[in-house]
N, C-alpha and C positions, 0 to 999 in steps of 0.2 A: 538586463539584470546583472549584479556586478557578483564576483567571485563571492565575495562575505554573505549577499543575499541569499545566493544560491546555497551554499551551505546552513546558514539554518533556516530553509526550506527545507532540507534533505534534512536534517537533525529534527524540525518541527513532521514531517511525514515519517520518520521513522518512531518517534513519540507517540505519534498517533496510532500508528499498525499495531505497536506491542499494544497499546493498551485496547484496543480493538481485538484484541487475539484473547488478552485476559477478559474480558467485559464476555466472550463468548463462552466463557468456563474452560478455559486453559489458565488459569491461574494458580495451579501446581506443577507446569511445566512452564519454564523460563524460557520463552521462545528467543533466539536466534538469528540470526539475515540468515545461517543458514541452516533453518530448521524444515524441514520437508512440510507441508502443509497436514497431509496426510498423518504424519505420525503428533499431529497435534492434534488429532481428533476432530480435525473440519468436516462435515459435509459440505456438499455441493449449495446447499441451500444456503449455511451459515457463511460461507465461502462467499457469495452473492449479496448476500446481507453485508455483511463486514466491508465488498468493494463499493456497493451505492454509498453505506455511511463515508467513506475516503471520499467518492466522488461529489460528493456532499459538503462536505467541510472545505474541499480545496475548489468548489464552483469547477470540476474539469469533468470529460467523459475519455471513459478508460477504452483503451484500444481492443475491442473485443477481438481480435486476433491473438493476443499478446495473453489476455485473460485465458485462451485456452491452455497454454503455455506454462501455465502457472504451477510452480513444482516447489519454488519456497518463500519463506517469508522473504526475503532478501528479491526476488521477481516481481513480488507481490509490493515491497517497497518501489523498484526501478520501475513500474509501473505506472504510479504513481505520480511518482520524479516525471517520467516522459512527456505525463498529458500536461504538466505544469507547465514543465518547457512548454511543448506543444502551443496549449493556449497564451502563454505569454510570448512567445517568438509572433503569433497571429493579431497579437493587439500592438507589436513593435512600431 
């Protein structure tokens, strides 16, 4: 994958999260890379909802280590980014 893809991979997954964060009824607080998840109003369940629709859209599976870890939107993106690498370094 070349430098230019890889960025708007990373500008298409971060497109994606915001508006995943508003679709979840955060859409009076203008989420951030780095907005604490918590102070957005997530549960654990919408949390979970919000990461199958990602792993959904971009065909990858998110490293459930890394999911426990998860403290902002900004991790919640590099997440994301990783399985992408991930699965595309595995199809090289």
């Amino acid at each position: 994958m070349h430098q230019n893809e890889i960025d708007m991979k990373s500008d298409e997954i971060r497109v994606a999260v915001m508006a995943l964060l508003r679709e979840a009824g955060q859409d009076e607080i203008e989420p951030v890379l780095s907005s604490h998840l918590g102070a957005l109003g997530l549960d654990s369940l919408k949390l979970v909802e919000i990461i199958f629709a990602l792993e959904t859209r971009f065909a990858v599976v998110a490293d459930e280590e890394l999911m426990a870890e998860l403290n902002t939107v900004g991790d919640l993106v590099d997440m994301i980014q990783q399985a992408c690498a991930t699965r595309h370094a595995g199809t090289v």
